[in-house]
N, C-alpha and C positions, 0 to 999 in steps of 0.2 A: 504494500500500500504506500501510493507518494505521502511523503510529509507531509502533515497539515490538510489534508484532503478525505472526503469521505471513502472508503473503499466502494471501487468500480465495481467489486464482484457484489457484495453485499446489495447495491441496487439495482443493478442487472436480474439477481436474482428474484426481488420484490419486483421488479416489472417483467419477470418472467411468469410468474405467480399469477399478478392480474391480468397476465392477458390470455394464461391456462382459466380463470377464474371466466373467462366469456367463452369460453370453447367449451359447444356442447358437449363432446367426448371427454371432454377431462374435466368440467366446473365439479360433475358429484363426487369426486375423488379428494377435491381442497376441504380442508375443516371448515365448519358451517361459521359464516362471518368473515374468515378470511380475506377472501377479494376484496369488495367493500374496502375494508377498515386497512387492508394495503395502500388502496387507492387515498386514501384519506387523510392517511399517515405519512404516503408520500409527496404529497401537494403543500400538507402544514408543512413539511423539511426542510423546504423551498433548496435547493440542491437541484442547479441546472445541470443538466435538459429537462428532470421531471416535472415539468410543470403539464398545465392544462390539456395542451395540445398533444405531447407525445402520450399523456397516459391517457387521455380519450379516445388516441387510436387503436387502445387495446382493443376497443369494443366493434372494430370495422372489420370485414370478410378479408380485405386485403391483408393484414393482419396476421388474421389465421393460416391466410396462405402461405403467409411467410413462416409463419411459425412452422407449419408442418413439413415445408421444403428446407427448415433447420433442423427435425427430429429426426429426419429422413437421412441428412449429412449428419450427423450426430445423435445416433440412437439413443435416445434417455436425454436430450435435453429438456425437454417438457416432462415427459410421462415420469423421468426419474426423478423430477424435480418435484411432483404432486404426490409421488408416491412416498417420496421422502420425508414430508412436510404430512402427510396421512400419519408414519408410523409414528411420526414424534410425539404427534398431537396423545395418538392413542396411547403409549407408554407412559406420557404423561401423567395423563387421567387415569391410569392404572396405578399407578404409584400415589397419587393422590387418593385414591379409591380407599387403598390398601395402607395407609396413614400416614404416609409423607406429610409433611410439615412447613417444608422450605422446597424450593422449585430455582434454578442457578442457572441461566441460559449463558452460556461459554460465549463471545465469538456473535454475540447478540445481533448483528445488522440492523435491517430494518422489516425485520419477525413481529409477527403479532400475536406470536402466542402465549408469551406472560401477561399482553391485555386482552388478550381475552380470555384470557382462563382464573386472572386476579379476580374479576366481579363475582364469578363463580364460584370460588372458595374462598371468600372476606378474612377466613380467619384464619388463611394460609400464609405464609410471605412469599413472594416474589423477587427475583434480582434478577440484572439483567449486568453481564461485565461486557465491554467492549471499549476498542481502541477510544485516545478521546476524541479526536475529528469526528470520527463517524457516531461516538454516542453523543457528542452537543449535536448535529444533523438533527439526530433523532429526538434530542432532548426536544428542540423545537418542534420537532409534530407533536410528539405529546403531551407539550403544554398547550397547544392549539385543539386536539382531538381529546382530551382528557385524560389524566393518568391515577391510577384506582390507587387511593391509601397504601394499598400493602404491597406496591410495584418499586421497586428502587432501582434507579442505574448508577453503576459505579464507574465511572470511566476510568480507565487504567492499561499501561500497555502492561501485558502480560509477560515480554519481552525483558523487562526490566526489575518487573518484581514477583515473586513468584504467588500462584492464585492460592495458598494456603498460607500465608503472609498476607496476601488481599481479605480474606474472607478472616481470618484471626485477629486481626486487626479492626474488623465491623463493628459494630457496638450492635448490629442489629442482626448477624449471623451467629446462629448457635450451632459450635462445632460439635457437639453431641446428639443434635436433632436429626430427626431419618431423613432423609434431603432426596434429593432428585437432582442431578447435573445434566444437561444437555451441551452436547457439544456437535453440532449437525455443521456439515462444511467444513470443519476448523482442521480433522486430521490431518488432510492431505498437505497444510501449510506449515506443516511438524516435520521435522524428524521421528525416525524410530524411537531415539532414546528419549526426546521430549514428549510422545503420547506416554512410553512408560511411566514419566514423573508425572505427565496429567491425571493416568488412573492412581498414582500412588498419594497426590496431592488430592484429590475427592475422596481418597479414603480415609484421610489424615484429618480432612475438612468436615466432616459428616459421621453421623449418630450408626446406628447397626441397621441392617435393611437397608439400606442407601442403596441407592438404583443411578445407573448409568447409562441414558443413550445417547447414541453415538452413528457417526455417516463415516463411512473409511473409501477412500479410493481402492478398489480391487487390482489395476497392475497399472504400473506410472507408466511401465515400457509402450503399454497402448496409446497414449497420448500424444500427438504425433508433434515434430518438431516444430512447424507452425505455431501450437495453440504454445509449446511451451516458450518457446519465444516474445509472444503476446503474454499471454501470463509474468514473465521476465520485466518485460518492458513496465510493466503496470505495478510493476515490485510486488506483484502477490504471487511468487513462483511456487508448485508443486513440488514438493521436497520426498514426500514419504509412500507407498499403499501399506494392506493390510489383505491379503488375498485370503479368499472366502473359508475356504478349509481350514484359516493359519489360526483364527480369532478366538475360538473357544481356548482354547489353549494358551495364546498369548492373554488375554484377560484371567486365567485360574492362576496362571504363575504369579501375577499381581494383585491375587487375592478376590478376584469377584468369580461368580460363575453366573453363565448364560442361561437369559429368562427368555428372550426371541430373537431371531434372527429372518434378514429377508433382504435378499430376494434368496432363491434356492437356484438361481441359474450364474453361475461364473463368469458367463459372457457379460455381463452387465457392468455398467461402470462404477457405480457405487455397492458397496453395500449396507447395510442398516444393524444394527445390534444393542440390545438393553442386556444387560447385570446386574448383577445386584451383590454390596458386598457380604463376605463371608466371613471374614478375619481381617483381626486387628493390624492397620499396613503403619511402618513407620512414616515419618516424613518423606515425599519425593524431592529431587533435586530442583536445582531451582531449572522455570522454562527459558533457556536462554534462548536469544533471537534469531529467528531462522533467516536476519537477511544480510 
């Protein structure tokens, strides 16, 4: 991500969202309210080009067409993207079900799913950590679009201080509450050895039961030299995957074991996975900066 700027991936992403969120093939796949409250979220941000006119064009046929002549170059740009954004939602609400307490969205962009899951369980907390450019962006829509009592954004590079040093330091994070961490998009911009110190810092951070879901790049080698060059340039480069067979395994050595996984097909670009921890993990190291 350039200095002082919002990350490019992060709203690319929210405007991939809402213009999956007008495609009849893919709108019942987004969490209910989602499009919408994207759309809304990213108009208060005011972070050009998203203004009026580019996010009105989500809702045009031209649009779709483009969108589908990019799924079609890039299998799982949309459908992986809704699908993504499908499991998080539900992992969520399963850990909340199931009496999570506190809710940590890693890597936070311009998601809406701690607002809209805050109104829902008042007497949950909510956090949201992200770089600070792109969390004052966001800060701005959501003092524009409204933000629920038990929502908090922390801005912080994660780069610099480590997220169990971020959250021990909260006055409002309780490291022995059963928690929930999301960290959707963010592995791929790690290293190996820094995803390992992320699941050992959420475990260091959080009560027993604590749950972890998670989006991994399945093989970097797929990636073709193009997009990583683009990605380079944008200083958000692809650093790490986590291939589909490797994950149960790599998460039990760091203490959690696997509660779901998806897709069940390899070829796919991403893949999806919740945990939950099992044992008590000492401190992780700290996340040092991948650029």
């Amino acid at each position: 991500m350039k200095e002082g700027r919002p990350s490019r991936t992060a709203l690319k992403v929210a405007h991939i969202l809402l213009i999956a969120s007008h495609d009849p093939e893919l709108r019942d796949g987004i969490p209910e309210g989602a499009g919408p409250l994207t759309e809304r979220l990213l108009l208060a941000s005011k972070v050009p080009p998203y203004g009026p006119w580019l996010l009105g064009a989500a809702r045009k046929p031209w649009t779709r067409r483009m969108s589908a002549r990019a799924e079609r170059r890039t299998p799982g740009a949309y459908t992986g993207l809704v699908e993504r954004k499908r499991f998080m939602n539900e992992q969520v609400l399963a850990a909340l079900e199931a009496g999570a307490t506190q809710v940590c969205l890693v890597g936070a962009g311009f998601d809406t799913l701690c607002l809209r899951l805050a109104p829902r369980y008042p007497d949950r907390r909510f956090f949201e950590l992200d770089h600070p450019a792109t969390g004052a962006a966001k800060a701005r829509g959501l003092a524009e679009v409204g933000k629920p009592a038990n929502l908090e954004q922390l801005l912080v590079d994660l780069g610099a201080r480590p997220l169990e040093q971020v959250l021990a330091e909260h006055p409002s994070w309780d490291t022995g509450a059963t928690s929930v961490f999301v960290a959707e998009g963010l592995f791929m911009y790690l290293s190996r050895p820094q995803v390992s110190a992320f699941f050992r810092q959420c475990a260091a951070s959080s009560g027993p039961r604590s749950r972890l879901a998670f989006s991994h790049l399945l093989d970097l080698d797929r990636t073709g030299p193009l997009a990583k060059l683009a990605l380079s340039l944008m200083g958000e480069p692809w650093l790490s995957d986590l291939p589909l067979g490797e994950v149960e395994a790599f998460a039990a050595g760091l203490g959690w074991r696997m509660l779901a996984q998806y897709p069940a097909d390899p070829r796919a670009l991403e893949g999806f996975a919740a945990v939950e921890k099992h044992s008590a993990q000492n401190a992780g190291s700290h996340l040092e900066s991948g650029g």
